[in-house]
ZAMARSE-877663 format. One record per atom (N, C-alpha, C): residue in one letter; x, y, z. Coordinates in steps of 0.1 Angstrom, whole numbers, plus 2048, in hexadecimal, padded with zeros to 3 digits. Each point is the difference from the previous one (the first is absolute). Layout:
aXYZ
...
This chain:
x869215651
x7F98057F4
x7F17FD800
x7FD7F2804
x7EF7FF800
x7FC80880B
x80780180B
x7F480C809
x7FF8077FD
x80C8087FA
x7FC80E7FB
x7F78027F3
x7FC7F47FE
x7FB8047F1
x7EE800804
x8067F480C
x7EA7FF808
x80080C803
x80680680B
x80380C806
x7FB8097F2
x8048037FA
x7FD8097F0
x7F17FE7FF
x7FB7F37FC
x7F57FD7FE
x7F6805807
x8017FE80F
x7F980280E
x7FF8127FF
x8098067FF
x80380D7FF
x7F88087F2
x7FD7F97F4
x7FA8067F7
x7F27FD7FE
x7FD7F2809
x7EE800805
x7FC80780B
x80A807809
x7FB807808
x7FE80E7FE
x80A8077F5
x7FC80E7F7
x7F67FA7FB
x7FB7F47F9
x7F78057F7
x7F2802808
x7FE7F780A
x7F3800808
x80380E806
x808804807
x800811802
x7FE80B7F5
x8037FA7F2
x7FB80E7FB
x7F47FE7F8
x7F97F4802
x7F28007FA
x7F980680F
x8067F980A
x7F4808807
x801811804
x80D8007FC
x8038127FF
x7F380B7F5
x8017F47F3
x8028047F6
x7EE7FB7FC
x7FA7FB808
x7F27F97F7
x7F2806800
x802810801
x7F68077FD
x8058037F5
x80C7FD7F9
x8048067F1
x8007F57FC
x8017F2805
x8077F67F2
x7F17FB7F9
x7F8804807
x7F27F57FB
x7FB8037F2
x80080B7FB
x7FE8007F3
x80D7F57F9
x80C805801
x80C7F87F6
x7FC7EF802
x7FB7FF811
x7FD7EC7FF
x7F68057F6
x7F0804800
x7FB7FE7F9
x8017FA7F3
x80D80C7FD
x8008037EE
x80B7F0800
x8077FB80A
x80F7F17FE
x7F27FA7FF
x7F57FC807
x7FA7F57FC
x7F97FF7F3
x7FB80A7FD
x7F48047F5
x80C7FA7F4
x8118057FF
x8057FB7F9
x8057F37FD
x8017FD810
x8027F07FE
x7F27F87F9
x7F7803806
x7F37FC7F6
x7FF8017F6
x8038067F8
x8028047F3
x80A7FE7F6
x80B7F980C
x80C7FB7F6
x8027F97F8
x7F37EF800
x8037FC7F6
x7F68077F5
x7F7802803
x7FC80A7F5
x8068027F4
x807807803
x81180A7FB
x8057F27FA
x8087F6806
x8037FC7FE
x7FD7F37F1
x7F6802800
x7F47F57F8
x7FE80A7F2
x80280D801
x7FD8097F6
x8118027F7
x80B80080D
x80A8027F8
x8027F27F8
x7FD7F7802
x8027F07F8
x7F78037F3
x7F8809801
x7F88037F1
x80780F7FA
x8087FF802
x80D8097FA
x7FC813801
x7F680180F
x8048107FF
x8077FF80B
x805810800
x80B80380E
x7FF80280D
x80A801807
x7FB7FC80D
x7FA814804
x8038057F8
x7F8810805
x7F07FE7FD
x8027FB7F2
x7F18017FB
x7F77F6803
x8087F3805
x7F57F9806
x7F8804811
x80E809807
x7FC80480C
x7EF80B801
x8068097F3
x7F780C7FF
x7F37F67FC
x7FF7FA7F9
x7F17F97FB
x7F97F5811
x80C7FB804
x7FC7F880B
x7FD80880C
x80580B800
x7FA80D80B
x7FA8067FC
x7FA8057F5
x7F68087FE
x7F27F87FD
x8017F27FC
x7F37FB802
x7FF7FB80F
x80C7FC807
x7F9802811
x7F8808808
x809811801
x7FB806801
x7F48057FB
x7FA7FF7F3
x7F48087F7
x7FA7F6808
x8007EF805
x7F77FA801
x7F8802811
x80F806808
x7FD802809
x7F9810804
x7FF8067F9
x7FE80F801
x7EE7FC7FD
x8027FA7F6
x7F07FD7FD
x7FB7F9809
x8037F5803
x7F97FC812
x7FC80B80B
x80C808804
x7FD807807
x7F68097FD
x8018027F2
x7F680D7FC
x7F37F9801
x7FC7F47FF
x7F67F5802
x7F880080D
x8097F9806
x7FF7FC811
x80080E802
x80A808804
x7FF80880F
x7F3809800
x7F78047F4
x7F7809805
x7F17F4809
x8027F37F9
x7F97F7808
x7FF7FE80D
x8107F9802
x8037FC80D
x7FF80F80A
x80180E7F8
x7FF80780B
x7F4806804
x7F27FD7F9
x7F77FF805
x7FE7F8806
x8057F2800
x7FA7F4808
x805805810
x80F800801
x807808808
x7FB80C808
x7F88077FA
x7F680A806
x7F67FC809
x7F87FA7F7
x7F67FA802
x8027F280E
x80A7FA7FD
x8017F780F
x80580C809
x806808802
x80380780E
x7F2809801
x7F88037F5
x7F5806808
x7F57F5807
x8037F27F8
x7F67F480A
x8077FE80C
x80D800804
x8077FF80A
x7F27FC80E
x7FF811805
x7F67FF807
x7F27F3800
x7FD8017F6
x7F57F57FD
x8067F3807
x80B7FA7F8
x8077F6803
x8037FB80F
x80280D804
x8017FF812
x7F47FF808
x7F68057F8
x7F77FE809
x7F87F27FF
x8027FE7F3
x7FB7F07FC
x8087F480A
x80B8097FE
x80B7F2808
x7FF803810
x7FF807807
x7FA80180C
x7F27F9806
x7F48017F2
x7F97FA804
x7FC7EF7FF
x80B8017F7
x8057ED7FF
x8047FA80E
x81180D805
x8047F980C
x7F47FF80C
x7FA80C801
x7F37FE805
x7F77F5804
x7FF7FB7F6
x7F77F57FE
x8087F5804
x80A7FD7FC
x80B7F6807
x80180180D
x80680B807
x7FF800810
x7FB7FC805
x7EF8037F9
x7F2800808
x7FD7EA801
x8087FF7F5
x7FD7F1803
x80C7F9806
x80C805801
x80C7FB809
x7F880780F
x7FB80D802
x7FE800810
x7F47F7805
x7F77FD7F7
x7FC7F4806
x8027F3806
x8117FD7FC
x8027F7804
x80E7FE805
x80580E807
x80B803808
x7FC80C80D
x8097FE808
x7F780480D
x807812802
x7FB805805
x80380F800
x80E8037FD
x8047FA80B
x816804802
x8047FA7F3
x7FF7F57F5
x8018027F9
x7FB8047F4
x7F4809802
x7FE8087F2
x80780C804
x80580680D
x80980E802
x80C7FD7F8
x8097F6806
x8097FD7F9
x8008037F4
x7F67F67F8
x8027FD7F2
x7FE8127F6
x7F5804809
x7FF80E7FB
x80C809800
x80680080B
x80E808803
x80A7FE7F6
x8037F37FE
x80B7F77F4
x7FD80A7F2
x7F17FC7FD
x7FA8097F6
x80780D7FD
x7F880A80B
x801810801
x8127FD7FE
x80B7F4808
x80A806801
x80A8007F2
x7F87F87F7
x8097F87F7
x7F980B7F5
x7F4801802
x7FB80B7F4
x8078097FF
x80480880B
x80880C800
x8097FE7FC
x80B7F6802
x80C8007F9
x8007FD7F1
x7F47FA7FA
x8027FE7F5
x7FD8107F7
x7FB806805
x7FB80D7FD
x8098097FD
x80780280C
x80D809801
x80A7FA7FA
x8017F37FA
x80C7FC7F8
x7F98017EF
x7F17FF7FF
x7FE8097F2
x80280B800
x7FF805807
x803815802
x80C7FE7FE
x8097FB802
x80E7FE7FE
x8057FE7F5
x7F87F67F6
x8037FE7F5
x7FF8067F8
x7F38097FF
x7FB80A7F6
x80A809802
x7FD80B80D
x80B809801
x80D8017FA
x8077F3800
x80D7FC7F7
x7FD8047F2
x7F77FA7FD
x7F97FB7EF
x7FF80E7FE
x7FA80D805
x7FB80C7F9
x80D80780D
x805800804
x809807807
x80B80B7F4
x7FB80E803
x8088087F5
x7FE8017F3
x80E8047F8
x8007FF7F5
x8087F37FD
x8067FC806
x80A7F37F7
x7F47F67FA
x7F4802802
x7F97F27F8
x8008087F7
x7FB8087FD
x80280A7F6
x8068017F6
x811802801
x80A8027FA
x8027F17FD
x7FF7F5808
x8047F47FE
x7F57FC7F3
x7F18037FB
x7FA7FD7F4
x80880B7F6
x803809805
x8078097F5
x80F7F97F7
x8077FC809
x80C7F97F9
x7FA7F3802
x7FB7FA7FF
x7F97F27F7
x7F98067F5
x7FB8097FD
x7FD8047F6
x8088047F2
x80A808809
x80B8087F4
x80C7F9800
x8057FA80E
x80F7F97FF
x8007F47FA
x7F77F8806
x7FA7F2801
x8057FA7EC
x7F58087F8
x8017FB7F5
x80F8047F8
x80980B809
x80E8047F9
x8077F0802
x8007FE80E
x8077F9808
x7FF7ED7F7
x7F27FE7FB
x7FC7F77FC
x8077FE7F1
x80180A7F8
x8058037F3
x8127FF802
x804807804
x80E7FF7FF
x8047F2807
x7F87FB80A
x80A7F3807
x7F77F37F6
x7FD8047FC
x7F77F47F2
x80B8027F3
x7FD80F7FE
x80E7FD7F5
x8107FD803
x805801809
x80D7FF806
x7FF7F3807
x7FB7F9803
x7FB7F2807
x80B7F77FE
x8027FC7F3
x80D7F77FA
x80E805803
x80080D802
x810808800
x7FF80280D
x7F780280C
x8007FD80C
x8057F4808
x7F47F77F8
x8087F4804
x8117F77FC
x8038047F4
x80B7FD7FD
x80980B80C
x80080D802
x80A805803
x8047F8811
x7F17FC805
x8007FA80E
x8077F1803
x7FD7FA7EF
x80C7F77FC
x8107FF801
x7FF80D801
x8118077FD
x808800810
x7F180480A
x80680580B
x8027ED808
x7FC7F87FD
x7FA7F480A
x8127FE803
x8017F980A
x80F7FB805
x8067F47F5
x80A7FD7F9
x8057FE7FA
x7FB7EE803
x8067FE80C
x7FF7ED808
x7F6800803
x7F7807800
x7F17FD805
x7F68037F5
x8018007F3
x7F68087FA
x7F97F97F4
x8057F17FF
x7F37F57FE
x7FD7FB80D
x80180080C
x7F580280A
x7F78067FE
x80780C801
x7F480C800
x7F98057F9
x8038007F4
x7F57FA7F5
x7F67F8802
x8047F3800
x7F97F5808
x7F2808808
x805804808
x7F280880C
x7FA8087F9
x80780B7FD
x7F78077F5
x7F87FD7F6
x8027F37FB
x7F57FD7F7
x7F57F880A
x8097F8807
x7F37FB80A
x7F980A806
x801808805
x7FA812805
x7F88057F7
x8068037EF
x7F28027F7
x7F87F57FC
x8047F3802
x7F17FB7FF
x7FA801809
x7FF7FC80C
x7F880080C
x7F98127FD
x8058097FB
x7FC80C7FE
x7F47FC7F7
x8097FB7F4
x7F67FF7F5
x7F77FA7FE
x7FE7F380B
x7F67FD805
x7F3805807
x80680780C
x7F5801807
x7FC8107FF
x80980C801
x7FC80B7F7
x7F88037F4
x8037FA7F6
x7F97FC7F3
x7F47FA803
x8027F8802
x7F37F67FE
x7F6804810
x805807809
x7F7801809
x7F580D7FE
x80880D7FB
x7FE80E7FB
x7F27FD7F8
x8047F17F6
x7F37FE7F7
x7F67F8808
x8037F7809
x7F77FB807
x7F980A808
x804807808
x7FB810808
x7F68037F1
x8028057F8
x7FB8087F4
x7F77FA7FE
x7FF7F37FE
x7F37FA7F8
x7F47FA80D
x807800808
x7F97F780E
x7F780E802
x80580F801
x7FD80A806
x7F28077F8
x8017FA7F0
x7F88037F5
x7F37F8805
x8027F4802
x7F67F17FD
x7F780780F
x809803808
x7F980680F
x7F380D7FC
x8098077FD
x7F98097F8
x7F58017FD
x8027F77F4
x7F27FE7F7
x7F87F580A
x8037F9808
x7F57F5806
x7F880D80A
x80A80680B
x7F980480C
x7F780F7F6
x8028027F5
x7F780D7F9
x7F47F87FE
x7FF7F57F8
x7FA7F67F9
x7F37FD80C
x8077FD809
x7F37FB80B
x7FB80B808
x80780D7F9
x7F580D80B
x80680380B
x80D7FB800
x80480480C
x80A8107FF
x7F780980B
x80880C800
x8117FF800
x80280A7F3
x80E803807
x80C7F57F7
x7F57F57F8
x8057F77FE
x80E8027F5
x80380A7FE
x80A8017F3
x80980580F
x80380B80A
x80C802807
x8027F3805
x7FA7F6807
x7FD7F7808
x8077F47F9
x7FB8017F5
x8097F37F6
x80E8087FB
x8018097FF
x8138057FE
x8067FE809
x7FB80280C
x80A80380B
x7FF7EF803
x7F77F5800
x8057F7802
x8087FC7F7
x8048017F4
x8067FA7FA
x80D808804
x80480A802
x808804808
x8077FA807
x7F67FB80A
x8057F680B
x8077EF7FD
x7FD8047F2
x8047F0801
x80B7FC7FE
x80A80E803
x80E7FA800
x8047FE80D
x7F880080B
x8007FA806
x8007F3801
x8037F67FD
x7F57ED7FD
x7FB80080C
x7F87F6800
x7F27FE80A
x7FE80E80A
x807805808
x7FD80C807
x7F68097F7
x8058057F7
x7F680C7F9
x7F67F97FD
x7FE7F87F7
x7EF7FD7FC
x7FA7FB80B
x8027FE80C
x7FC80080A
x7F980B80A
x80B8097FF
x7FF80A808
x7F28077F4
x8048007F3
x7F58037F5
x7F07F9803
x8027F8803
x7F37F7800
x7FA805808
x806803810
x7F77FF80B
x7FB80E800
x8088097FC
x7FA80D801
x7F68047F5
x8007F87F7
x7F78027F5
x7F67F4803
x8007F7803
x7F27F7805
x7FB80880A
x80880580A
x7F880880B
x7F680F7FC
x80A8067F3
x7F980A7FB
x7F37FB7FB
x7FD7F57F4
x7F57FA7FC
x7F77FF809
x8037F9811
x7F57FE805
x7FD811808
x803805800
x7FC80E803
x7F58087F6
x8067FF7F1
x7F78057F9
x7F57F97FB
x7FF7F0800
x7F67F97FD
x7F87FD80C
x8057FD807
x7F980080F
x7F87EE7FE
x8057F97F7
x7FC7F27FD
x8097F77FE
x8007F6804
x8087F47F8
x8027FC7F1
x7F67FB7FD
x8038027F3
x80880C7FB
x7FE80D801
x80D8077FA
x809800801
x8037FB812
x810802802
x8077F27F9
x7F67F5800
x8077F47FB
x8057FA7EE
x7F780F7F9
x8018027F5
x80F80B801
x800805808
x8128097FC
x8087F3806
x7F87FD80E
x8127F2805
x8037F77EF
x7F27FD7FA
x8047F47F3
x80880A7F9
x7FF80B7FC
x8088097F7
x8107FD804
x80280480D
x80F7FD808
x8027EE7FD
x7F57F7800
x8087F2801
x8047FF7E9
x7F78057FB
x8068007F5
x8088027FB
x801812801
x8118047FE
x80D7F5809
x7FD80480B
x80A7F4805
x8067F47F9
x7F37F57FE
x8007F67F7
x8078017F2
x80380A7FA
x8038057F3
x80F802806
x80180B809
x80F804804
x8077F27FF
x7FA7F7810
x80A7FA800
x8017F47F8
x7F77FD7F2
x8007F67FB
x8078007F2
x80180E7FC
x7FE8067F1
x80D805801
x7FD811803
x806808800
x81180280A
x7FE7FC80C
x80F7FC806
x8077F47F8
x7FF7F5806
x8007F87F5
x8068007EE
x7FE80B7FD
x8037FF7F1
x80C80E801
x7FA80880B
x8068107FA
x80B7FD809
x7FB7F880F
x80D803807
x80D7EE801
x7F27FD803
x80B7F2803
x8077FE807
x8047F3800
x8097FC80E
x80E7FE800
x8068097F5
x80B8027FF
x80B80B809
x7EF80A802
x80580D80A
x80E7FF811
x7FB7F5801
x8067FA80F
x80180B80F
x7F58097FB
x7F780D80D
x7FA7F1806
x80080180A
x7F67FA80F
x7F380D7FD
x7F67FE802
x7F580A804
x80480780C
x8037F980C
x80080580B
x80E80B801
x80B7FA7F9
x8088087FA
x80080B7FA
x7FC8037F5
x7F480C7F9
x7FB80680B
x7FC7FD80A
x7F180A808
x80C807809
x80A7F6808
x80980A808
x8088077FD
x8067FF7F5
x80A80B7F5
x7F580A7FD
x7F38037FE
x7FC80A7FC
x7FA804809
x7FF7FA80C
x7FE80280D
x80A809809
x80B7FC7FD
x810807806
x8058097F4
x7FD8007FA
x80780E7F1
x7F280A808
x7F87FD7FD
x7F5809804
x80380780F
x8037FB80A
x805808810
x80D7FF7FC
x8098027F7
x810804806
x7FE80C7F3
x7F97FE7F5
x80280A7F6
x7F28097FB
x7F57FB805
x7F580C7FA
x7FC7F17F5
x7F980D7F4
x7FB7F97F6
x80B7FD7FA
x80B8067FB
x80A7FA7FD
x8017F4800
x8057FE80C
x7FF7EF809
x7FB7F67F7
x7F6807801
x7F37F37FA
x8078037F2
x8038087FA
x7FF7FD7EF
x8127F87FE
x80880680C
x80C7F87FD
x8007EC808
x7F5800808
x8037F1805
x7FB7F27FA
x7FA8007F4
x8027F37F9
x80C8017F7
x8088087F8
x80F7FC7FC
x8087FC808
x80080780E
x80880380A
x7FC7EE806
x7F77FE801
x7FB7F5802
x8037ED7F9
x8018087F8
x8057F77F3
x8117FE7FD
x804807802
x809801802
x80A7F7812
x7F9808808
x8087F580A
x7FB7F2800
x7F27FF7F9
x7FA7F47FF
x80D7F57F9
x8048057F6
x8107FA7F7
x80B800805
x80380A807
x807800809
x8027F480E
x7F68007FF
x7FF7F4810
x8027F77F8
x7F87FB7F8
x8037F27F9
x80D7F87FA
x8048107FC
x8107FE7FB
x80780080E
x7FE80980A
x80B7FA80E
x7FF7F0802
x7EF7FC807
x7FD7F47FF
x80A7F47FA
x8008027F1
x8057F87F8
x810801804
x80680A800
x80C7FF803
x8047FC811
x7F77FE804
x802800811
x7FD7ED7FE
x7FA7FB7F6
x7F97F3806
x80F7F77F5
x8088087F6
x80E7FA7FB
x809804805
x800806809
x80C801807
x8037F880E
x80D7FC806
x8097FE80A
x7F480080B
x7FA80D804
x7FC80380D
x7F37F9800
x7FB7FC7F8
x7F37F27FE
x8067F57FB
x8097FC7FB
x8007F47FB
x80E7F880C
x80180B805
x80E7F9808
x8097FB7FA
x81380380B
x8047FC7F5
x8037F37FA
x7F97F8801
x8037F67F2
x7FB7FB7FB
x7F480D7FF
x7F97FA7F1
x8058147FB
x80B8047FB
x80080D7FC
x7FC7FA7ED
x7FE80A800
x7FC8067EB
x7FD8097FE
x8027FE7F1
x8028107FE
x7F6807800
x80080B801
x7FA80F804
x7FF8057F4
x7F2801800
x7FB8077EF
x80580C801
């Protein structure tokens, strides 16, 4: 009876990873609209304790999300899409500034390396430029490839906030009915995980989404503040990055210090955007993680980077938007095997057996 029941188990995680990846040019709006709801749940829930219903607190808690978000967008996107303009028409500039940087570099590395290795080192160059080139062509192509980017803003637009509304109001009766289904001898276990599952959720989802949000703002306004082109796309997208931990504001810094020293063509400026990058930072990780996320989450960083690393090559963007739950989840999962592997017989030998939580 227990193998067939692993057997069961094994068998309905392997439909499901087959039909998201069947299925994940359609499911991305509905994740959208399950997280937007989970976000929003206690919301709902905080409003029903002040005695309205669970419809009418949904409709008030969705329609001030969305009005807040529609107004951002109506905000930002005519900005950012001049900024957006305006960097791919500097493009050129930028390359030729940065040519005549490497330039200048060469000219003082070949002074003091001997012919055969400046061929080399030039070859490495020409060979590594090119691949990095043809693997942006690659990316973009994907990114504007057809209509599905298309249709994919279309149902985030129109499904997204259905999908968000109904699983916000149904939320309670969803979850009770999934109560209903759990295995009879297993189901304060499993319980058990599932709450350990939403907090680690409600940890680092929650509180990271606002850390991304505010870190992305503070960027914002610093790299605009000091004159630096571009400075409003440049501070979104890093804050973006910062659900990445350490990787993104990293990968943020260097391409935006480097941009600095291009357009100022001085130290002092570029060292006035790096101080921008050490303050936000200083805030993230002193303030803002710290309070919003905490160390309750039990994500590894490095953990985080390869889940959204591996959701991203086995599923698309998808990927990326399903692998910190997915994440969080086995993360509970291991700890709970762990625990039951380190009480049991096959570690404790037998004569020290006990019991098995």
């Amino acid at each position: 009876m227990g193998r067939q029941r692993w057997l069961l188990w094994i068998a309905l995680l392997v439909g499901a990873v087959v039909l998201i990846n069947l299925l994940s040019t359609v499911l991305f709006p509905f994740i959208v609209g399950a997280a937007v709801a989970y976000f929003l749940d206690p919301a709902a829930v905080r409003l029903e304790r002040m005695g309205c219903s669970r419809t009418l607190a949904t409709a008030l808690i969705s329609a001030v999300f969305f009005v807040v978000v529609a107004v951002a967008v109506v905000l930002l996107v005519p900005v950012l899409q001049g900024q957006v303009m305006e960097f791919v028409a500097n493009v050129p500039s930028y390359i030729d500034l940065g040519s005549q940087l490497v330039h200048r570099l060469l000219m003082q590395v070949e002074s003091r390396l001997s012919a055969d290795d400046i061929g080399k080192l030039r070859e490495a160059v020409g060979s590594h430029a090119g691949e990095v080139l043809g693997w942006l062509g690659t990316v973009v192509k994907r990114v504007l490839s057809g209509g599905t980017a298309f249709l994919n803003v279309l149902s985030l637009v129109f499904i997204t906030p259905l999908v968000t509304f109904y699983l916000l109001r149904d939320w309670p009766r969803i979850v009770a009915r999934v109560d209903d289904w759990l295995p009879r001898d297993h189901r304060e276990t499993i319980r058990d995980l599932l709450h350990q599952i939403d907090g680690t959720l409600a940890g680092f989802v929650r509180g990271q989404a606002l850390v991304c949000l505010v870190t992305g703002t503070l960027y914002a306004l610093g790299l605009s503040l000091v004159g630096l082109q571009f400075g409003l796309l440049i501070g979104m997208a890093v804050g973006v990055l910062t659900v990445l931990p350490m990787v993104g504001a990293t990968i943020g810094a260097v391409v935006t210090i480097g941009l600095a020293a291009l357009q100022f063509g001085t130290w002092k400026g570029t060292l006035i955007v790096a101080a921008v990058f050490v303050v936000v930072q200083a805030i993230e990780g002193n303030v803002l993680s710290p309070k919003l996320v905490g160390d309750r989450v039990g994500l590894h960083p490095l953990w985080i980077v390869f889940a959204l690393l591996a959701g991203g090559a086995l599923f698309g963007f998808l990927g990326v938007v399903l692998a910190v739950p997915v994440a969080a989840a086995l993360g509970v999962l291991a700890r709970f095997a762990v625990a039951r592997y380190l009480a049991s017989p096959y570690y404790r030998g037998d004569t020290e057996r006990g019991p098995v939580p």
